[in-house]
C-alpha atoms as one frame of an Amber mdcrd trajectory, in Angstrom:
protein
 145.499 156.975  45.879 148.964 157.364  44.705 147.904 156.003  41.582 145.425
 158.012  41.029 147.083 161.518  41.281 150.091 160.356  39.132 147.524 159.928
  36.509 145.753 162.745  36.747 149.053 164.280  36.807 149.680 162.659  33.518
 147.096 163.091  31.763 147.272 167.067  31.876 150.781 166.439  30.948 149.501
 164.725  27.856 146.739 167.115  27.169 149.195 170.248  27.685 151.792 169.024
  25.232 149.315 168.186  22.477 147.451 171.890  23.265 151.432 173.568  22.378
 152.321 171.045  19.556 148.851 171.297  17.837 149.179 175.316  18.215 145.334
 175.405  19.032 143.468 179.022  20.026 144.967 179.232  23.550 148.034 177.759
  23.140 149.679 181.031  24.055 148.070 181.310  27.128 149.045 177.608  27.594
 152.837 178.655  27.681 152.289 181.801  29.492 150.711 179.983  32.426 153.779
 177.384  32.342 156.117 179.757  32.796 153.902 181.234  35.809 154.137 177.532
  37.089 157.639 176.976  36.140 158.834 180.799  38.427 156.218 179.806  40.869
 157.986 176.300  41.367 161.212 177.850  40.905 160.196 180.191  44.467 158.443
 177.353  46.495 162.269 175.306  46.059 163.960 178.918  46.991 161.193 179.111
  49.737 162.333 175.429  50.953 165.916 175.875  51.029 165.303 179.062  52.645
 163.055 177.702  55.664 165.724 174.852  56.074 168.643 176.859  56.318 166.719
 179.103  58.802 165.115 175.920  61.056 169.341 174.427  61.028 170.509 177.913
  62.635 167.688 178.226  64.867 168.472 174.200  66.321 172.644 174.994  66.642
 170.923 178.582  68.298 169.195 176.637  70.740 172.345 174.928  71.652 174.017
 177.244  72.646 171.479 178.686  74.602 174.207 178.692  78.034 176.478 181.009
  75.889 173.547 183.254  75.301 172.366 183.316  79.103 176.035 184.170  80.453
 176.162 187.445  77.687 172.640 188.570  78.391 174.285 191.016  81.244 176.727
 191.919  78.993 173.874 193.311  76.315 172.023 195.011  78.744 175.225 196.950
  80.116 175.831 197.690  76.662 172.430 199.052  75.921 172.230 200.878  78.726
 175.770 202.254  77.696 174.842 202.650  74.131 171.904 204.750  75.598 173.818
 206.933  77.296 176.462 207.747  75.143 173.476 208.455  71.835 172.216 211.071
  74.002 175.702 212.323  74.639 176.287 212.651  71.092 173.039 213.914  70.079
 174.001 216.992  72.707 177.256 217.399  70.656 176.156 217.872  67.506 176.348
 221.971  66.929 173.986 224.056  64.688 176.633 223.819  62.145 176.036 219.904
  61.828 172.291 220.065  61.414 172.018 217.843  58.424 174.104 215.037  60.867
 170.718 214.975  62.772 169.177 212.668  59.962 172.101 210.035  60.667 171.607
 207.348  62.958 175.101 207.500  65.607 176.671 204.399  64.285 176.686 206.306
  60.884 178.096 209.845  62.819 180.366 207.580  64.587 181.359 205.539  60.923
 181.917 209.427  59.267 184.190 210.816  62.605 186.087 207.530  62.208 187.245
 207.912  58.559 187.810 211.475  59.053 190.537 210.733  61.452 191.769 208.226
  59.017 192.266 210.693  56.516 193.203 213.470  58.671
């Protein structure tokens, strides 16, 4: 079985290099699929690496699964904080700051923050 793929494998090797060297009718479509094959190949390695990477920080995420159940309290205080104090600034935001309202309040809080840097 093995065999038999490596050969076939081979053999359009073969044929493919003596399609580009001969310079035949479609050898220009010959190259232009390569390089389809060669970016394709290049993204299913990039694809790989990228699935790996994510399975190793979801196994060391599952270990620490005990850390995760002791903060869960924690987030939901916070969100319910975080809640709270969006509305809060929503109602502060005068007529005179009207283009603030497209901002999200991490970015009005980011903008009050380096004003009092500066100020």
């Amino acid at each position: 079985m093995l065999f038999t793929i490596f050969s076939i494998f081979l053999s359009i090797g073969i044929l493919t290099s003596l399609a580009i060297k001969s310079e035949g009718r479609n050898s220009a479509e010959i190259k232009i699929t390569l390089n389809f094959m060669n970016s394709n190949f290049k993204r299913l390695i990039n694809n790989f690496q990228t699935l790996l990477l994510l399975l190793v920080k979801d196994l060391f995420s599952n270990t620490s699964k005990s850390k995760d159940l002791r903060n869960e309290k924690t987030i939901d205080i916070r969100s319910k904080f975080s809640a709270k104090s969006d509305s809060l600034l929503r109602k502060e935001i005068t007529k005179e700051d009207i283009s603030l309202n497209e901002f999200t309040p991490e970015t009005i809080d980011f903008i009050r923050n380096e004003e009092e840097k500066v100020a």
